[in-house]
C-alpha positions in Angstrom: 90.8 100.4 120.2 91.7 99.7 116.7 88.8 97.3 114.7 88.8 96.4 111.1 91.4 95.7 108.7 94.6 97.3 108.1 97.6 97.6 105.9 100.8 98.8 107.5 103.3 100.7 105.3 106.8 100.5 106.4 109.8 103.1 104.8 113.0 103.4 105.3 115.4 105.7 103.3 118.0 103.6 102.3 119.2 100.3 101.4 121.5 99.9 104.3 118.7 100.4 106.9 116.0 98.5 105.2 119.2 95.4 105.3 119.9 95.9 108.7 116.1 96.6 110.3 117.0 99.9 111.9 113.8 101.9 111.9 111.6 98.9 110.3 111.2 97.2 113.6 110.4 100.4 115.6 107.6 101.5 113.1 106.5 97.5 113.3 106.6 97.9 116.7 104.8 100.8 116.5 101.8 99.7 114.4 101.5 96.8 116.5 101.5 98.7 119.5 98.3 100.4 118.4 96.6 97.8 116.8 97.1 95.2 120.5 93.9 94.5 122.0 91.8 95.9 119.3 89.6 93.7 116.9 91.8 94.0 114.0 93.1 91.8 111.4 96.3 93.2 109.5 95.8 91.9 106.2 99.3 93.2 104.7 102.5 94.8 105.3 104.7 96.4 102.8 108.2 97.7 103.3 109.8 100.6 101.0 113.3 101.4 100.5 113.1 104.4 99.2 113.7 108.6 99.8 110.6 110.2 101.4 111.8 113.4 98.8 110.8 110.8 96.3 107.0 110.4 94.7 107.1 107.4 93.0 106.3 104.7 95.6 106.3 101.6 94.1 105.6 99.7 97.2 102.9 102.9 98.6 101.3 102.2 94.7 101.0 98.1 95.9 100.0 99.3 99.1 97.1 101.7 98.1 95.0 98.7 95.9 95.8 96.4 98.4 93.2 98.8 101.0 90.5 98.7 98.6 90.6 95.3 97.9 90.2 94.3 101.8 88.2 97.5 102.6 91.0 98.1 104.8 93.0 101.3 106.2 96.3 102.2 105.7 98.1 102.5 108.4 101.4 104.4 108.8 104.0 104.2 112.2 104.8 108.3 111.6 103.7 110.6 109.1 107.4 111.2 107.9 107.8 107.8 106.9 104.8 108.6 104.4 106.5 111.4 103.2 108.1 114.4 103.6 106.0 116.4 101.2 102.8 118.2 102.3 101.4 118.3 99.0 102.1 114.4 98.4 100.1 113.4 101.6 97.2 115.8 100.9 96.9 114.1 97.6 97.1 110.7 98.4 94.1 111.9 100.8 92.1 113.5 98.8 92.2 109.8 96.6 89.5 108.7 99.2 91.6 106.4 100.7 91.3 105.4 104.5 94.9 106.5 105.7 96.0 106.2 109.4 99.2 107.4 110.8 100.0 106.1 114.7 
């Protein structure tokens, strides 16, 4: 069972399915699914339209502060929808953050 806080991190690739909620609400879904019946508070959610090819994650880089602040872990539906880049991911955990993907 899930316990502390979290911060989900939703991504979608483009403008047309971050309009229309394809993808968000299965990776909602998702999260929530894995967070039911825990002792949890989700403290933020954060949605990105935006390429995984791409490193510069405005929303990821609101995202990241937003875990230290609450002492919370990041919590991701799928590893793709973090990124597509091996490199990328091993950096962002290498920045000591908590990072959780479903």
């Amino acid at each position: 069972m899930a316990q502390g806080k979290f911060v989900a991190y939703y991504r979608v690739s483009t403008a047309k399915q971050g309009r229309s909620g394809l993808g968000l609400e299965a990776q909602q879904e998702a999260v929530r699914s894995y967070l039911n019946g825990g002792s949890w508070q989700l403290v933020a959610e954060v949605v990105e339209v935006e390429s995984g090819k791409r490193n510069d994650r405005p929303k990821l880089a609101e995202a990241l502060p937003l875990c230290r602040l609450h002492g919370a872990t990041l919590i991701i539906a799928k590893l793709d929808r973090l990124a597509r880049n091996v490199a990328f991911i091993s950096n962002l955990m290498k920045s000591g953050g908590r990072v959780h993907c479903r």
